[in-house]
Residue frames relative to the residue before (quaternion, step in Angstrom):
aa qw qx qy qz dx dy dz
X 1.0000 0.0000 0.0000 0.0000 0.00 0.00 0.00
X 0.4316 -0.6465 0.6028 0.1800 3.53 -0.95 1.06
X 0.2269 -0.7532 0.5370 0.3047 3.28 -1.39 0.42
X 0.2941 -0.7270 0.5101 0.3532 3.82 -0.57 0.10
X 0.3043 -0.6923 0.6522 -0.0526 3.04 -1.19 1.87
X 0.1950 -0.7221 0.6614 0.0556 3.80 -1.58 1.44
X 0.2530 0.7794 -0.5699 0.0616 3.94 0.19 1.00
X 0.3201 -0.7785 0.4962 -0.2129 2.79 -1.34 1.72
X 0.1926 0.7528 -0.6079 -0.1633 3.92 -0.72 0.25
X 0.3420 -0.7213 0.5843 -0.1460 3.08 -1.12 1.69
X 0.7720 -0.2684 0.5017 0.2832 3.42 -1.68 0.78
X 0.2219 -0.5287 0.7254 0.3809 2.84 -1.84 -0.69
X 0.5605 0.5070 -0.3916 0.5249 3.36 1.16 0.02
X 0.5646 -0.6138 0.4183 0.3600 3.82 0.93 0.31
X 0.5343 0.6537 -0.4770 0.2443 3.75 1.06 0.58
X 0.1043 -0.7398 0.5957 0.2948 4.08 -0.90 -0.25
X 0.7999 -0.1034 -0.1969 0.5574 3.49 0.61 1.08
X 0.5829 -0.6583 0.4062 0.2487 3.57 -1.16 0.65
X 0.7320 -0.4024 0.3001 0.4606 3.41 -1.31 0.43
X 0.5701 0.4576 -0.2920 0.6166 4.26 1.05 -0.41
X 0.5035 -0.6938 0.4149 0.3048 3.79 1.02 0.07
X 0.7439 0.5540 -0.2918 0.2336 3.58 1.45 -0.65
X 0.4383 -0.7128 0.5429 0.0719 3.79 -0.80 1.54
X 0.6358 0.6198 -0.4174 0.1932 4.03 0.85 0.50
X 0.3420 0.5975 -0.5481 0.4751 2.90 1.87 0.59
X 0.5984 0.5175 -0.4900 0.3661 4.18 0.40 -0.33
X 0.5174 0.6838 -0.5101 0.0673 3.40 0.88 -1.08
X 0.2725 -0.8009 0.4871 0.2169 4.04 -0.78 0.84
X 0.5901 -0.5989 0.4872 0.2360 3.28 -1.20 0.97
X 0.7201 -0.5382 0.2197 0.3788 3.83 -1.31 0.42
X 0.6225 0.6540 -0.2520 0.3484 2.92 1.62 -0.24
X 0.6068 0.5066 -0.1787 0.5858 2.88 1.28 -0.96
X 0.5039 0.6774 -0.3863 0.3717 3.59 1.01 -0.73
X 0.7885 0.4577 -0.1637 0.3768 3.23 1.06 -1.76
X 0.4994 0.5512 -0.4201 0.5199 3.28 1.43 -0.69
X 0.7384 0.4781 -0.2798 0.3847 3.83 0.13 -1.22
X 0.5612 0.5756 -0.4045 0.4361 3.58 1.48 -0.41
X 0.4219 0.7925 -0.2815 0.3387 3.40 1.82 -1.63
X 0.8500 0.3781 -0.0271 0.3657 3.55 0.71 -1.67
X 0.3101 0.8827 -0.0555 0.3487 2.41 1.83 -1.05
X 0.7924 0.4269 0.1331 0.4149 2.77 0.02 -2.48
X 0.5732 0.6530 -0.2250 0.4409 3.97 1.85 -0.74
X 0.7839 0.5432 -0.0859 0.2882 2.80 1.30 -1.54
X 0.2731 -0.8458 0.4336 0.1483 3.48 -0.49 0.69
X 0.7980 -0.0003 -0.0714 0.5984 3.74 1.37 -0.73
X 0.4309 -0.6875 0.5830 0.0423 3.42 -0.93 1.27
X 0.1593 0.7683 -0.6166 -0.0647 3.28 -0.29 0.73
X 0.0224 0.8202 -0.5715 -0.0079 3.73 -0.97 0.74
X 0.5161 -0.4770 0.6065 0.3718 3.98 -1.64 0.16
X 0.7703 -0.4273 0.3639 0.3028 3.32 -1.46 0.94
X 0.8011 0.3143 -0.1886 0.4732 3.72 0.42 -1.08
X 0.4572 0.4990 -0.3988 0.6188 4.09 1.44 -0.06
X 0.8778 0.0553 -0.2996 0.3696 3.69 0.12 -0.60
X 0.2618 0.6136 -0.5334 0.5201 3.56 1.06 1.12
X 0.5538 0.5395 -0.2665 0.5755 3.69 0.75 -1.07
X 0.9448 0.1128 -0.1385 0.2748 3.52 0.00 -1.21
X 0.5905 0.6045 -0.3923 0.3633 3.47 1.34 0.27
X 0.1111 0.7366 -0.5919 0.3080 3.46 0.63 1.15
X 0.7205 0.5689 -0.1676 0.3594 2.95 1.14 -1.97
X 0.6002 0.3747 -0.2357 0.6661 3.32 1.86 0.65
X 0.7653 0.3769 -0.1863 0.4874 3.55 0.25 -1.21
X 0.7602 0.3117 -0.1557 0.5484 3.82 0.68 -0.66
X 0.3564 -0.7526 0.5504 0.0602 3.91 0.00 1.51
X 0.6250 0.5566 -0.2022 0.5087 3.78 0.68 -1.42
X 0.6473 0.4619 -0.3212 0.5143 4.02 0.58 -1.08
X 0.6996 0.4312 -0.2712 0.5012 3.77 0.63 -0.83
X 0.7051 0.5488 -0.3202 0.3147 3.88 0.95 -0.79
X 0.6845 0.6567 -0.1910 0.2525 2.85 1.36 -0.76
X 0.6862 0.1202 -0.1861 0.6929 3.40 1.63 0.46
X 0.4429 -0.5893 0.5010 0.4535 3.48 -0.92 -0.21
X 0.5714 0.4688 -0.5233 0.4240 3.60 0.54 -0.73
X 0.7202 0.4532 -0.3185 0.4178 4.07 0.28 -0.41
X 0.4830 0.5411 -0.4809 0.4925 3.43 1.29 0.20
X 0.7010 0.4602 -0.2716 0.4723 3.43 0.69 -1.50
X 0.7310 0.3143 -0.3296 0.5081 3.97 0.48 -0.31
X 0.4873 0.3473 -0.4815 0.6403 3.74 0.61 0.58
X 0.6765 0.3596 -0.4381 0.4702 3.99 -0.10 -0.41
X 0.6739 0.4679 -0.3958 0.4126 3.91 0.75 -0.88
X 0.4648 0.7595 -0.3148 0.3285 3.84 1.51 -1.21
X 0.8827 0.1750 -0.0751 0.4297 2.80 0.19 -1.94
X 0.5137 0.5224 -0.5296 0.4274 3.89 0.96 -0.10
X 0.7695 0.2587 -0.3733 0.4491 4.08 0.56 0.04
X 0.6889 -0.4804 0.4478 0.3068 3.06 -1.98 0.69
X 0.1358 -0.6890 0.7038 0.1071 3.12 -1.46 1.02
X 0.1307 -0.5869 0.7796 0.1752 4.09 -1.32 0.60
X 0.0082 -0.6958 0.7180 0.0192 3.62 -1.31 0.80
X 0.3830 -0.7298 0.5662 0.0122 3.39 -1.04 2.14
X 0.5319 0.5984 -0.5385 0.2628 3.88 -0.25 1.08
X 0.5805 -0.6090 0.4736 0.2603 3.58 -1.51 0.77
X 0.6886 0.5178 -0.2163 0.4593 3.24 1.52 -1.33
X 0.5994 0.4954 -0.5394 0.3232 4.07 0.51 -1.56
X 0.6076 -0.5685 0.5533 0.0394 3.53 -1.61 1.03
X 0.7585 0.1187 0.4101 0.4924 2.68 1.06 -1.90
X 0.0399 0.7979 -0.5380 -0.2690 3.77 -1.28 -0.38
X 0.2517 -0.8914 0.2678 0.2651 3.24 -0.75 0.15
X 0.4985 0.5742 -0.2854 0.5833 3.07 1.41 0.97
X 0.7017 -0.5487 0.3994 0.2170 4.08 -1.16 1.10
X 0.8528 -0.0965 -0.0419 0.5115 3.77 -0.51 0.64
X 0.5463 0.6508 -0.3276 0.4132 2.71 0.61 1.90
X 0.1452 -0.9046 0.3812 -0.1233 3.10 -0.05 1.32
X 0.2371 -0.7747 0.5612 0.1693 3.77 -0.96 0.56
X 0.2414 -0.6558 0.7153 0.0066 2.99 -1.50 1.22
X 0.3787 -0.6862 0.5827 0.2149 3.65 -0.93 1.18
X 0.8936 0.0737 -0.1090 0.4291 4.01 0.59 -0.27
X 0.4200 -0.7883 0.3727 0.2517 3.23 -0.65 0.34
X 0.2565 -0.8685 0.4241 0.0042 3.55 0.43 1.83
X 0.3384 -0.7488 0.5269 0.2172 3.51 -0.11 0.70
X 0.5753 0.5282 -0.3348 0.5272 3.53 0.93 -0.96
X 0.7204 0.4296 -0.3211 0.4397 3.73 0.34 -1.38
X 0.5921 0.5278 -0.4442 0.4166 3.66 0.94 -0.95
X 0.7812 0.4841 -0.2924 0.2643 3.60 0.51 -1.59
X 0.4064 0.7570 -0.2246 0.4597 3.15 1.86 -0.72
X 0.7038 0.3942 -0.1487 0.5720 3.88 0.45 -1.63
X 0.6227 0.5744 -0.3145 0.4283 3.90 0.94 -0.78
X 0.5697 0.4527 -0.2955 0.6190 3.91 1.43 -1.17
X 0.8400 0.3955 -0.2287 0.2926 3.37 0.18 -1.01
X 0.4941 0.7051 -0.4021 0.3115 3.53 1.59 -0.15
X 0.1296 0.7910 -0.5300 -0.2770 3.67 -0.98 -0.31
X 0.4925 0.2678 -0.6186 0.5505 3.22 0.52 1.48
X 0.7649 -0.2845 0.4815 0.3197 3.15 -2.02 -0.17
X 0.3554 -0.7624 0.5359 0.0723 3.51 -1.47 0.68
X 0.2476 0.7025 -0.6589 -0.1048 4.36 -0.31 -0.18
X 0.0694 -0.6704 0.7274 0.1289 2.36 -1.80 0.40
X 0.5391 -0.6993 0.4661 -0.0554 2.69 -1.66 1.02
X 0.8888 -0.0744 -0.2081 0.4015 3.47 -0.92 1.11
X 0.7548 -0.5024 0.1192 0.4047 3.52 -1.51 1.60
X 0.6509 0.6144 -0.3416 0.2867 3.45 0.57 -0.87
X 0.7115 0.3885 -0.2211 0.5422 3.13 0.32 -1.88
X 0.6891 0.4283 -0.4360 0.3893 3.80 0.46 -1.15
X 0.5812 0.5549 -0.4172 0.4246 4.40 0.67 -0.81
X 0.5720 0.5100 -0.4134 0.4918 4.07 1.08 -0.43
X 0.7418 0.3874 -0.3307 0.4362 3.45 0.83 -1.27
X 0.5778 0.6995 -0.3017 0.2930 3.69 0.78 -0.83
X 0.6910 0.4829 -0.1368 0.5201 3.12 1.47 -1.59
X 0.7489 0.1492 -0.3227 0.5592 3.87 1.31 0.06
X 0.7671 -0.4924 0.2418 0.3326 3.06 0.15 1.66
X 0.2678 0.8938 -0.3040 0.1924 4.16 1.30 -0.08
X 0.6017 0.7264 -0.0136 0.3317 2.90 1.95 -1.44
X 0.2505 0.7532 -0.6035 -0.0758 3.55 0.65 -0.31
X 0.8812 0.0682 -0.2010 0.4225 3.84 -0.18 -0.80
X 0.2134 -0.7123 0.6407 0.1912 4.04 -1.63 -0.15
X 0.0187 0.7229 -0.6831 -0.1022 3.43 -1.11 0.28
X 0.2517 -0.6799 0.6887 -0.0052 3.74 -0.38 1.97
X 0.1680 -0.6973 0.6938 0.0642 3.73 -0.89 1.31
X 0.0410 0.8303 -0.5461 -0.1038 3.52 0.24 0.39
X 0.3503 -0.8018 0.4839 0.0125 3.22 -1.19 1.05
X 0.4716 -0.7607 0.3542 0.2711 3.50 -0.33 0.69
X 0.5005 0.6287 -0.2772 0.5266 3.40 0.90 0.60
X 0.4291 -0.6290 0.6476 0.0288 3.68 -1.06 1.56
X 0.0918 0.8140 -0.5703 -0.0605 3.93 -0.80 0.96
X 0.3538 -0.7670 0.4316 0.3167 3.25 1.74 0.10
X 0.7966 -0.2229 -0.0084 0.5618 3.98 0.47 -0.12
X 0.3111 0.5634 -0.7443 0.1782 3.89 -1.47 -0.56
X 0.7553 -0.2726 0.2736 0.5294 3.46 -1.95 -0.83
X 0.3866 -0.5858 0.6045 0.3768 2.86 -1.54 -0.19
X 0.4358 -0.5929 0.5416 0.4064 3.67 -1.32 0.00
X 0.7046 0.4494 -0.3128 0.4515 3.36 1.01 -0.27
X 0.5701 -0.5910 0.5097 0.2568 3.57 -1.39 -0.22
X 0.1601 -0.8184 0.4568 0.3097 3.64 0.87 0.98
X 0.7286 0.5018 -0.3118 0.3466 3.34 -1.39 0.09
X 0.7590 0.5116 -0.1357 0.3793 3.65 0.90 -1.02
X 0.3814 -0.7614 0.4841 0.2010 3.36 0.27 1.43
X 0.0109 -0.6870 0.7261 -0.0242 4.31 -1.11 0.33
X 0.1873 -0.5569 0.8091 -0.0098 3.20 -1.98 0.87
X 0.0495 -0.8289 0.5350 -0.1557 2.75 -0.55 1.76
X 0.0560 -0.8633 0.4732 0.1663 3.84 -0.57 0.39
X 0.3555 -0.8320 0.3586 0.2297 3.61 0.06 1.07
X 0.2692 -0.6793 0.6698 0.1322 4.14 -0.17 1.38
X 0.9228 -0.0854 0.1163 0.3573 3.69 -0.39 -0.55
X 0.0660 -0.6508 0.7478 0.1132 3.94 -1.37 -0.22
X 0.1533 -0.6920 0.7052 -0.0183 3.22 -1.56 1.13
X 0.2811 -0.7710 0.5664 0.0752 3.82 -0.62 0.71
X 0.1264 0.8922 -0.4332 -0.0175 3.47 -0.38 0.61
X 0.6583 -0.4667 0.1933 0.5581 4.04 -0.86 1.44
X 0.7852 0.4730 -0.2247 0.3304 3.96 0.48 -1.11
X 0.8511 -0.1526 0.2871 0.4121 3.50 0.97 -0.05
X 0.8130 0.3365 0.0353 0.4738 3.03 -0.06 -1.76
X 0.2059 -0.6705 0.6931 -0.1664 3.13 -1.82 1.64
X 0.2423 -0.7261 0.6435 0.0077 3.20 -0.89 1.54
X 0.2196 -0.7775 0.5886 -0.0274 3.03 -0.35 1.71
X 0.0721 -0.8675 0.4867 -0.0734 4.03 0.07 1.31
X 0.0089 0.8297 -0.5376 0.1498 3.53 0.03 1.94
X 0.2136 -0.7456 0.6106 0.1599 3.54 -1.45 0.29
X 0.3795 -0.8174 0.3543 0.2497 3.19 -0.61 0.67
X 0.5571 -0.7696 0.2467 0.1914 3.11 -0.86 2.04
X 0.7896 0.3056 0.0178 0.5317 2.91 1.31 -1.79
């Protein structure tokens, strides 16, 4: 059984993009790249909302975005070798290899794919990840926190929704930013 992993870079105010929607203050240095490649590299299915994996299929569709360092080769090789499930009413289509759309987001089907996984799962952005959170789906988080105050936008979290969290680890990186690594308690 895979575990499903929420990793996230966030505010210190708890945001993933500001009130202008834009997320390029998060953008992570090579270091952090390599750590995120680390996890990355575990994972077998990606599950994301329509506009998260828009966001991330460059790391397929755009050759040049991946050339431009090696550490982005190796996370565009880790990308596309795992399944992606993309949760939207609207995507037509996808444009990227082992990948498939799901029109809702079935908690049963999720918990199902989660027994049946044998790598590890993330998922990806506040929404889709606040559905899993709220039915207990969650087992691990990685909070990239960023050194930076956005005063409002989304949150990465579900306001309102109490968690028991147990904290597995912290990484510290040259740029700021601390990967705050919890398991869920409760």
């Amino acid at each position: 059984m895979g575990r499903l992993i929420y990793a996230v870079h966030m505010s210190l105010d708890g945001f993933i993009e500001d009130a202008d929607g834009s997320f390029d203050w998060s953008e992570p240095n090579e270091e952090e790249h390599r750590f995120a490649n680390e996890l990355v590299a575990r994972v077998g299915t990606h599950l994301y909302g329509r506009r998260m994996y828009e966001t991330m299929a460059v790391w397929e569709t755009d050759p040049a975005f991946a050339a431009s360092a090696p550490v982005y080769a190796d996370f565009a090789r880790f990308w596309q070798d795992a399944d992606k499930v993309v949760y939207s009413r609207t995507l037509a289509e996808t444009s990227t290899a082992r990948t498939r759309i799901e029109r809702e987001f079935d908690l049963n089907s999720v918990a199902d794919l989660k027994r049946s996984a044998p790598r590890d799962m993330l998922i990806a952005g506040p929404e889709l990840a606040a559905n899993a959170i709220r039915a207990g789906l969650v087992d691990e988080y990685h909070f990239f926190v960023v050194p930076v105050v956005v005063g409002s936008g989304k949150h990465a979290l579900p306001p309102g929704l109490p968690l028991q969290l147990e904290l597995l680890d912290e990484r510290r990186f040259s740029n700021g930013v601390v990967d705050l690594h919890y398991a869920s308690a409760g």
